[in-house]
C-alpha distance (Angstrom), angle and dihedral (degrees) to the residues before:
residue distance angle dihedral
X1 . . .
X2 3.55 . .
X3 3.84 121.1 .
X4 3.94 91.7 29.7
X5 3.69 116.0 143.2
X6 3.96 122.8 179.3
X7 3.73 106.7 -150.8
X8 3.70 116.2 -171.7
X9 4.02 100.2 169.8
X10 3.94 130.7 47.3
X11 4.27 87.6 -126.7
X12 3.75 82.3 62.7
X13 3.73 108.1 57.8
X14 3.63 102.6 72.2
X15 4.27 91.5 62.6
X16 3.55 91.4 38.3
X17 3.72 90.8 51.2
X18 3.63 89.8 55.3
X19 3.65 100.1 31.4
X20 4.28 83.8 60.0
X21 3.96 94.3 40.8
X22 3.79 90.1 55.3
X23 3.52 92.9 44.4
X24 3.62 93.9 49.3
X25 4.04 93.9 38.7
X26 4.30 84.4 63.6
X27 3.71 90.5 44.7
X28 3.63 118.0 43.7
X29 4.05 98.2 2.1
X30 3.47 92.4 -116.4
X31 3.81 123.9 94.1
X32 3.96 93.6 -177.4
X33 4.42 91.2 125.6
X34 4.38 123.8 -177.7
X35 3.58 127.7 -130.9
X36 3.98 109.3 -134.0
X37 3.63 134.5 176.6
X38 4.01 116.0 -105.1
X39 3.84 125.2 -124.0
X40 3.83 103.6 -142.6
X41 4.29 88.2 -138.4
X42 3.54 112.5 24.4
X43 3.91 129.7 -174.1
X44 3.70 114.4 -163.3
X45 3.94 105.6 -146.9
X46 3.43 113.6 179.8
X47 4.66 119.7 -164.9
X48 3.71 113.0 -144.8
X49 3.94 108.9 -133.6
X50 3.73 131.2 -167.5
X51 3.92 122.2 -172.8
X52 3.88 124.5 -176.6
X53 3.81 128.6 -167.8
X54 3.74 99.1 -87.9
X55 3.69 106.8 70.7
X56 4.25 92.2 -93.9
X57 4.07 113.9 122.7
X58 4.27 118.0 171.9
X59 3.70 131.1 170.0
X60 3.41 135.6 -127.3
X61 3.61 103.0 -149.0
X62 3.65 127.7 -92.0
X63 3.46 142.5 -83.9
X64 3.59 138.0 -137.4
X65 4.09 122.8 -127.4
X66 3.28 110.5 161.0
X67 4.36 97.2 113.4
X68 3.74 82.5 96.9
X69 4.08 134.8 151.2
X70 4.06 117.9 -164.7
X71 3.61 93.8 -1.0
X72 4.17 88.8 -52.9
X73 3.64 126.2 120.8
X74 3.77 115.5 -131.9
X75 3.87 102.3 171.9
X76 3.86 122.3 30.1
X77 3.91 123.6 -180.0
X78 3.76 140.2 -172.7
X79 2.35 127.6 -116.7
X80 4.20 114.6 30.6
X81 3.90 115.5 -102.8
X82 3.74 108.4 -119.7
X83 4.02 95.4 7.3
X84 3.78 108.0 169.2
X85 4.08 118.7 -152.0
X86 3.70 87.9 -125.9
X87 4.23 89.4 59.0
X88 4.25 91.6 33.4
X89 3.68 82.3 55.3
X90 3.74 101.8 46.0
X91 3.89 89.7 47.1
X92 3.55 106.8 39.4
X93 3.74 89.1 51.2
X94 3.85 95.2 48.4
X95 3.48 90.4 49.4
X96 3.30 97.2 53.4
X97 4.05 96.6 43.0
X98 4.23 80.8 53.4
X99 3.97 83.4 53.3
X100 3.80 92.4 54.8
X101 3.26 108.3 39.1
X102 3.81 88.6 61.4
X103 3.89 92.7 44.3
X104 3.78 86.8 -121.0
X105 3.48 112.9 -163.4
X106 4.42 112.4 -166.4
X107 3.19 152.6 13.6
X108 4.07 106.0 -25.2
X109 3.78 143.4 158.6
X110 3.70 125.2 -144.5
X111 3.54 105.1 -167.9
X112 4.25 134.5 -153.8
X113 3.50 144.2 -159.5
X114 3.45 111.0 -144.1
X115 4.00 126.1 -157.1
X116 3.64 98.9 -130.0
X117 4.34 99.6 173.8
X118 3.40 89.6 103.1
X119 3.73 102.7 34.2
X120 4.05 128.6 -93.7
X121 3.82 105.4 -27.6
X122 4.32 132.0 -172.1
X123 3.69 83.7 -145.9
X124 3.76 101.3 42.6
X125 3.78 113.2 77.7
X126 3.76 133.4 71.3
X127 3.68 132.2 -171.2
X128 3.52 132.7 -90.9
X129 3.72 112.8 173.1
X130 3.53 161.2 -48.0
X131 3.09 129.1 -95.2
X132 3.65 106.9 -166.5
X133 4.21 107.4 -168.0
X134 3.95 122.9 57.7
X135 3.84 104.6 -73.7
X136 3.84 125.7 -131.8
X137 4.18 99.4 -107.0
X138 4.05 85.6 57.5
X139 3.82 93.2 115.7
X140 4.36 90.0 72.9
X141 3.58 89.4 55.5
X142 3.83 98.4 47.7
X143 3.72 92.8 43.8
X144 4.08 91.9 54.0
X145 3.87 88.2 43.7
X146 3.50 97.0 39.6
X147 4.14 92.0 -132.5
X148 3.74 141.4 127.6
X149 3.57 105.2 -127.3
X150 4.05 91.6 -179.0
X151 4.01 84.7 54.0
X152 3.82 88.3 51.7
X153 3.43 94.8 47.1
X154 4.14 91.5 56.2
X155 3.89 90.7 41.9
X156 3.55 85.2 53.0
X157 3.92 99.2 42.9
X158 3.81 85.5 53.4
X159 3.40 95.1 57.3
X160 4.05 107.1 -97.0
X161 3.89 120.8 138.4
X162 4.08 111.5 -113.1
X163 4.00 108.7 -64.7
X164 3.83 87.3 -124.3
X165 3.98 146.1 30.2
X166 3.59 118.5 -125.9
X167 3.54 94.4 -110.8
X168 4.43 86.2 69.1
X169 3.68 94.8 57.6
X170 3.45 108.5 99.7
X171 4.19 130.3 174.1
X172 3.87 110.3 -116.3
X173 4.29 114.7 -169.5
X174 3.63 118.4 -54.3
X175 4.11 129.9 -67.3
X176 4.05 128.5 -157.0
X177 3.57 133.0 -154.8
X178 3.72 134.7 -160.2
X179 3.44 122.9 -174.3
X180 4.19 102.3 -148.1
X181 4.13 108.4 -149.2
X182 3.67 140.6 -163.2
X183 3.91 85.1 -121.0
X184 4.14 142.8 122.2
X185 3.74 102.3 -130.0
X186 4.20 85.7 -176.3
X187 3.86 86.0 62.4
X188 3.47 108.2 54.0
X189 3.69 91.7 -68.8
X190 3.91 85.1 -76.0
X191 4.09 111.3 -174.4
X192 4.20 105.7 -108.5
X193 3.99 130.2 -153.7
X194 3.89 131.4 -150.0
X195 3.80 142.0 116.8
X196 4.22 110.5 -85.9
X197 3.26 94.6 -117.3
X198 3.88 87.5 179.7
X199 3.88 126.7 25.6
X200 3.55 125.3 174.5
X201 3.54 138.6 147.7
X202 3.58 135.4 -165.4
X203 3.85 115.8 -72.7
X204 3.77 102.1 -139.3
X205 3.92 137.8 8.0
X206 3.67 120.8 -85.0
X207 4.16 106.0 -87.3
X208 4.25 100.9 -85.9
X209 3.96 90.6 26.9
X210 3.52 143.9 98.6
X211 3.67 118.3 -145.4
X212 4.51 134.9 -172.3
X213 4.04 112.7 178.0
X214 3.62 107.2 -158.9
X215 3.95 120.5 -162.8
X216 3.91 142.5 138.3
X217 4.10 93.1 -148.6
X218 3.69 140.4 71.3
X219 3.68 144.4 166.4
X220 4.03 108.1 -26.4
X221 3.83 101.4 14.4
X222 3.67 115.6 123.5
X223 3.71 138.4 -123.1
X224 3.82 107.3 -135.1
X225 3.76 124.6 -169.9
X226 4.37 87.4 -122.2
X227 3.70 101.8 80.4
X228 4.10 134.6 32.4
X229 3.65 103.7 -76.4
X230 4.13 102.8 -128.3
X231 3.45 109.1 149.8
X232 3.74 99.8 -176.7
X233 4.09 156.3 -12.7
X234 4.05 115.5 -126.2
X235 3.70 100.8 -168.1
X236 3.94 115.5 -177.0
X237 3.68 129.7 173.3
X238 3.60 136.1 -158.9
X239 3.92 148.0 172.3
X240 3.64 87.2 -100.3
X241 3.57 144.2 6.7
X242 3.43 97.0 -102.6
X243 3.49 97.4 54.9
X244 3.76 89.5 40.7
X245 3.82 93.1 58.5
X246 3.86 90.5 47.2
X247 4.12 88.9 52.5
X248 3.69 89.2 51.4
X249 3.80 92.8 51.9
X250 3.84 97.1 49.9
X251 4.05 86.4 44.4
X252 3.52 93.5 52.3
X253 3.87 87.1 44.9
X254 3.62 90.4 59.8
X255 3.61 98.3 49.2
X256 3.96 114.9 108.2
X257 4.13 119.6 -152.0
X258 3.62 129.3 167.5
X259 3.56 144.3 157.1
X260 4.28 91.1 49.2
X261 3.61 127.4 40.8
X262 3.27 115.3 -96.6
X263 4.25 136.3 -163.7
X264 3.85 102.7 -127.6
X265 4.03 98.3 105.0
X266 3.40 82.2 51.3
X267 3.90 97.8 47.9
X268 4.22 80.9 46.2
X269 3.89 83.2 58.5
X270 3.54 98.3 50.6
X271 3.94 98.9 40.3
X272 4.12 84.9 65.8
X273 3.41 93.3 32.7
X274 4.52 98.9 130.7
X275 3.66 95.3 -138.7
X276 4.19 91.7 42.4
X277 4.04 85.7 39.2
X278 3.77 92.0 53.9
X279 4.05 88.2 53.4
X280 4.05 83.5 -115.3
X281 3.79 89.3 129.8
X282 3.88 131.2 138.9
X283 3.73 138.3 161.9
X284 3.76 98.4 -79.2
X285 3.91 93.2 41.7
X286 3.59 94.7 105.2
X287 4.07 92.9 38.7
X288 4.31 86.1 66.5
X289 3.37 94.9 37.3
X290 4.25 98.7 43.0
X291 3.64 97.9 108.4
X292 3.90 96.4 55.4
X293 4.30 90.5 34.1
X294 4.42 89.7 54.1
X295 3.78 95.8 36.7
X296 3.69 112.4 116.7
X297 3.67 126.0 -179.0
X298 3.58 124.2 -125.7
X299 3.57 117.1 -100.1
X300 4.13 127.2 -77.5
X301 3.69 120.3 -111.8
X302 3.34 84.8 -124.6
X303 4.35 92.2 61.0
X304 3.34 88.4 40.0
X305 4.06 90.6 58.5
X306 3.63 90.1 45.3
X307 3.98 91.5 62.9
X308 3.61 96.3 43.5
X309 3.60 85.7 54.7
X310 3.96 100.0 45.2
X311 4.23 79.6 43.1
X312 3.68 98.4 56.2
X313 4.20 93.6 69.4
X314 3.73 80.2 -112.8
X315 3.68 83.4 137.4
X316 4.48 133.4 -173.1
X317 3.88 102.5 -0.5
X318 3.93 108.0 -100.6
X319 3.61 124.1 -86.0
X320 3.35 96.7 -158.8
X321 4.09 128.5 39.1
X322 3.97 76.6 -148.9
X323 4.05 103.7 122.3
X324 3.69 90.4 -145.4
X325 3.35 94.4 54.9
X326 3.76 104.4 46.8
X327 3.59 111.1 27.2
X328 3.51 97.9 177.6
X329 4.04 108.9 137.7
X330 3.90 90.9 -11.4
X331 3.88 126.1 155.0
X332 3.38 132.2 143.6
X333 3.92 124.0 -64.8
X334 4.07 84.3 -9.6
X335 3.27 155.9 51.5
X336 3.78 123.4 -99.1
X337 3.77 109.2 -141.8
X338 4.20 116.3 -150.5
X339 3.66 120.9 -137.3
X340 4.00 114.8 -139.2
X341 3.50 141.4 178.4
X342 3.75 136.9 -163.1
X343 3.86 136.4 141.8
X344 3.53 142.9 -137.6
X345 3.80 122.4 -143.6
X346 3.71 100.2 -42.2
X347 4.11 95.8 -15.0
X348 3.21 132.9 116.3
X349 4.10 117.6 -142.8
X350 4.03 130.5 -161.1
X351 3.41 125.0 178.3
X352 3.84 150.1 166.1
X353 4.17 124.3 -134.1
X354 3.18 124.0 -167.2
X355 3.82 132.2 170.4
X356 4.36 114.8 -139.2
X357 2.99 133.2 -137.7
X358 3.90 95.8 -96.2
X359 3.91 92.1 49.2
X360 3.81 102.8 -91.6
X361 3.31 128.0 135.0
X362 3.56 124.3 -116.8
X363 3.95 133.4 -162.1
X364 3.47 132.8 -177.2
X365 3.76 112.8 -162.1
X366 4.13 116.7 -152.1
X367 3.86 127.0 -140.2
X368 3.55 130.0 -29.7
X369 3.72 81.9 33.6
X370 4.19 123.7 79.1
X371 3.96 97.9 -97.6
X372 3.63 94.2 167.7
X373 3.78 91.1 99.4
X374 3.92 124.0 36.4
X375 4.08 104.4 -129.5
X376 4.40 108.2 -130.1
X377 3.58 117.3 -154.7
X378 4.35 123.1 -164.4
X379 3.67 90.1 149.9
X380 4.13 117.0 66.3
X381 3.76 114.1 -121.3
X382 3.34 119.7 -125.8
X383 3.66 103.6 -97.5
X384 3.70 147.1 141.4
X385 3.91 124.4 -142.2
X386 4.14 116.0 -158.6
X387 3.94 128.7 159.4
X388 3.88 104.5 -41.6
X389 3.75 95.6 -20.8
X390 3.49 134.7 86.1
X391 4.03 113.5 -174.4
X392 3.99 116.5 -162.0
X393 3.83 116.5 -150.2
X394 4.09 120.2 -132.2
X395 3.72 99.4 -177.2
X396 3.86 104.6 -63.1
X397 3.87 97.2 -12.1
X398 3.70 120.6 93.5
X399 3.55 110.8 -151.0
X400 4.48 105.9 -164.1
X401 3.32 115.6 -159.3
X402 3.85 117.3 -170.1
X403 4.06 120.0 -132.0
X404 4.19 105.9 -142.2
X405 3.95 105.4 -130.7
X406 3.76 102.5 -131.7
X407 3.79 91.9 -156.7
X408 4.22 89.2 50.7
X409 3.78 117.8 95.4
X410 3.75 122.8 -137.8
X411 3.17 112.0 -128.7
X412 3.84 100.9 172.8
X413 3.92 93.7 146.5
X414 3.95 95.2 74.3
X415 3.76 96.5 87.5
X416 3.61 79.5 47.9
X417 4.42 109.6 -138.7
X418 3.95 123.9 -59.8
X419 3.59 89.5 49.3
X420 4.02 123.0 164.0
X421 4.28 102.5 -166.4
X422 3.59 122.6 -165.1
X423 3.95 113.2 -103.8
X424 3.79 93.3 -143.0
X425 4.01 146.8 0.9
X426 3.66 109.3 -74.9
X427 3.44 149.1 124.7
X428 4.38 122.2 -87.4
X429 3.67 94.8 -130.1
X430 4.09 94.3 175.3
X431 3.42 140.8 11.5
X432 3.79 124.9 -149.5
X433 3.69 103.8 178.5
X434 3.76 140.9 48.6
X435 3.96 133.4 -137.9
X436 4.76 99.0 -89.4
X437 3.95 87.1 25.9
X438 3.85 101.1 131.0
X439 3.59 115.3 -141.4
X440 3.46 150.0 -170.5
X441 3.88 138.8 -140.5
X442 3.64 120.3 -77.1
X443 3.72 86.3 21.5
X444 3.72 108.9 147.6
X445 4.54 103.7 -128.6
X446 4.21 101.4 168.1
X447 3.37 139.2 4.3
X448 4.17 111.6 -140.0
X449 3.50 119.4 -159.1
X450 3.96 119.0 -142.1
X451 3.90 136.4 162.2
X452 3.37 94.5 -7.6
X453 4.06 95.3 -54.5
X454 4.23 131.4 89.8
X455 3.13 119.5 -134.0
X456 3.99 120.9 -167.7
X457 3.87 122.3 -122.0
X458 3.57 110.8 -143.3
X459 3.68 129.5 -171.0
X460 3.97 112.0 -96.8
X461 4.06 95.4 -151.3
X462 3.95 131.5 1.0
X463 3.32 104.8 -84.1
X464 4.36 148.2 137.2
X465 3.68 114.9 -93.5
X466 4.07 111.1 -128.7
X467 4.01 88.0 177.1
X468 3.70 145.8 -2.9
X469 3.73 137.2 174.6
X470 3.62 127.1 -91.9
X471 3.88 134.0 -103.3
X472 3.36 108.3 -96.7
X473 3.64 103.9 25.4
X474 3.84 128.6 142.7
X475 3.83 110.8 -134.5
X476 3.95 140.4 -166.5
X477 3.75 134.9 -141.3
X478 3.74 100.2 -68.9
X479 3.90 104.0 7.4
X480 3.49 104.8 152.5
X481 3.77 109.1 -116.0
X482 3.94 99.4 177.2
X483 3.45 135.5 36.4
X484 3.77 123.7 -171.4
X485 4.10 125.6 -156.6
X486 4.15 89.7 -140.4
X487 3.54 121.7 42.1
X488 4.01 145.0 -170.9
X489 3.83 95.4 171.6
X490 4.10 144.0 -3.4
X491 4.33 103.4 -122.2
X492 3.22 132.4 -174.6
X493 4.28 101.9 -120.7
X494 4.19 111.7 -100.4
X495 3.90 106.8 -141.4
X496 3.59 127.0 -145.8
């Protein structure tokens, strides 16, 4: 996926062209790029091969990736929604013929776009490519097959003839799996950095499920701007695919991240998405339907109470209504209520806690908040508390509040005002403007290079540049990267 460019105008081709060389230059070292025809509703479906030493190739089936965002998959399944036998047929035996006639020998994937306009057709795909190693969305295809493709491969390596003929492999209910990234799916789906702080997943499948989580992180590893920032694979499988997509949404519900941002609301989103529901899914399925799939409500009163409270040093909620053995907020004859302050995004929180009588927790919230009714808490939230953050969990959302250090001085002045920051660690690959150039909104200025992706820099306002980084430069989470000599505000840069 990387390098692709959709052009849909002849004054568009010669940026795309060098937008994709670039882009494929830093990736593979070769900038050398096709021009292909575009199917208006694609399905990438995708045959898993498997070769030995003696001349014997089978599949196992396909898959279907076509939940997808910048050319990336983000939710496979096996097996494909709507598959006919005519299409199964067609594919499974072309992919297999493909395996043979190069002698393949392991695990392999020979993948297909399908012309889905007119539903599933035998006569409607073509092939893309091989992929000749064991591919990351593996797990759905050994969980409907009920195999160990990283046994076969070994067996195989060693010398042993496939473990079974193709008439044994059989399709068993349906299997899901979402790829959980270090990402900001309200920003363009733009990759994100940090240490994860807190890392837990859930601690048993969903009642009629089975369930596998594979990762190679936990608690206090870091995200770093160098390599593609998946976290994780939640892989769930069902009787059917119904049930299947509903155990991947309670999974993914009970999945706690904090200290980066993270995809899994929006992974929520798209597992009860109709259109994705109904299996009527293609590669541009979450491009139409991005606003609804990234939107994320604001937080409840209710969350918001539960970070004042885990803010105020109120600490574990008391066993004991005992006053000598919880102290917390005790004075004689009453109750000694704490005042606290955090903020989320750009707002500003007060609040009151108190503990009763009977050991609960109370907080008041102040303005803009509903402070008609004080909020009690006996059972703990789920939350997470890292260095001068506390993020509350509402299902798969992670709402991160930020706890004001009253000893820390601001010191928001240094970038000085009319300030354009970089949104993430990355390299500026190219620079379009110089320091007097006069721009206008939507103007592209940079380009920044990060995990493996650009992402344009575009003026926020119109606008004379007083400063802007140089070509070449290597850049940290809010590095400014453009200063301008008249102002209205100080953003952080939105990347495309």
């Amino acid at each position: 996926g990387k390098g692709m460019r959709r052009v849909e105008h002849p004054d568009e081709f010669s940026e795309a062209l060098s937008s994709a060389r670039r882009e494929a230059k830093a990736a593979f070292g070769d900038d050398r790029v096709l021009v292909e025809k575009y199917v208006d509703k694609p399905r990438h479906i995708e045959v898993q091969v498997f070769g030995d030493n003696f001349g014997n190739a089978v599949h196992l089936y396909e898959r279907d990736c076509s939940a997808q965002r910048r050319h990336q998959k983000v939710i496979e399944e096996a097996s494909a929604p709507g598959m006919t036998p005519a299409l199964r047929k067609a594919m499974t035996d072309a992919a297999v013929k493909a395996a043979k006639a190069i002698n393949y020998s392991g695990a392999g994937t020979i993948e297909f776009i399908v012309d889905a306009s007119q539903g599933l057709k035998a006569d409607r795909f073509w092939f893309m490519e091989m992929n000749t190693r064991l591919q990351v969305e593996h797990p759905v295809t050994e969980m409907v097959t009920g195999t160990d493709l990283v046994e076969w491969q070994l067996r195989v390596a060693s010398g042993e003839k496939l473990p079974k003929t193709q008439n044994e492999i059989a399709l068993t209910g349906h299997a899901f799996e979402a790829r959980i990234y270090a990402e900001d799916a309200t920003k363009g789906f733009l990759p994100a950095t940090g240490t994860l702080h807190h890392l837990k997943f859930p601690d048993a499948a969903p009642e009629g499920a089975a369930m596998r989580i594979e990762t190679g992180v936990r608690a206090g590893d870091a995200i770093s701007p160098y390599y593609d920032p998946m976290i994780a694979k939640l892989v769930v499988h069902a009787k059917d695919r119904q049930a299947a997509l509903e155990a991947l949404g309670a999974a993914l519900s009970q999945t706690e991240i904090a200290g980066s941002t993270v995809n899994t609301a929006f992974l929520v989103a798209l597992a009860v998405d109709p259109d994705f529901a109904a299996g009527d899914v293609d590669t541009s399925l979450i491009a139409r339907h991005q606003p609804a799939l990234t939107e994320v409500a604001p937080p409840s009163d209710e969350t918001v109470a539960a970070a004042a409270l885990a803010a105020s040093g109120a600490g574990a909620l008391p066993s004991s209504s005992d006053p000598w053995s919880s102290l917390a907020g005790y004075a004689h004859f009453h109750s000694v209520a704490r005042r606290t302050r955090l903020k989320f995004g750009e707002i500003d929180i007060a609040a009151r806690v108190s503990m009763r009588p009977d050991g609960r927790f109370q907080v008041a919230l102040d303005e803009p908040y509903d402070n008609a009714n004080a909020h009690d808490f006996r059972a703990t939230p789920r939350l997470a508390r890292w260095p001068g953050h506390i993020t509350v969990f509402e299902g798969a959302v992670g709402y991160t509040f930020t706890v004001p250090d009253p000893l820390a001085r601001a010191d928001e002045a240094a970038a000085g005002a009319g300030s354009l920051r970089a949104p993430m660690p990355g390299l500026v690959k190219l620079v379009r403007a110089a320091k007097g150039d006069a721009v206008i909104k939507g103007q592209p200025l940079l380009i920044l290079e990060a995990m493996k992706m650009e992402h344009t820099i575009a003026a926020p306002h119109d606008g004379v540049i007083a400063e802007i980084a140089t070509e070449g430069a290597q850049v940290t989470d809010g590095t400014v990267l453009v200063r301008f000599v008249e102002d209205q505000s100080a953003p952080t840069a939105a990347a495309s």
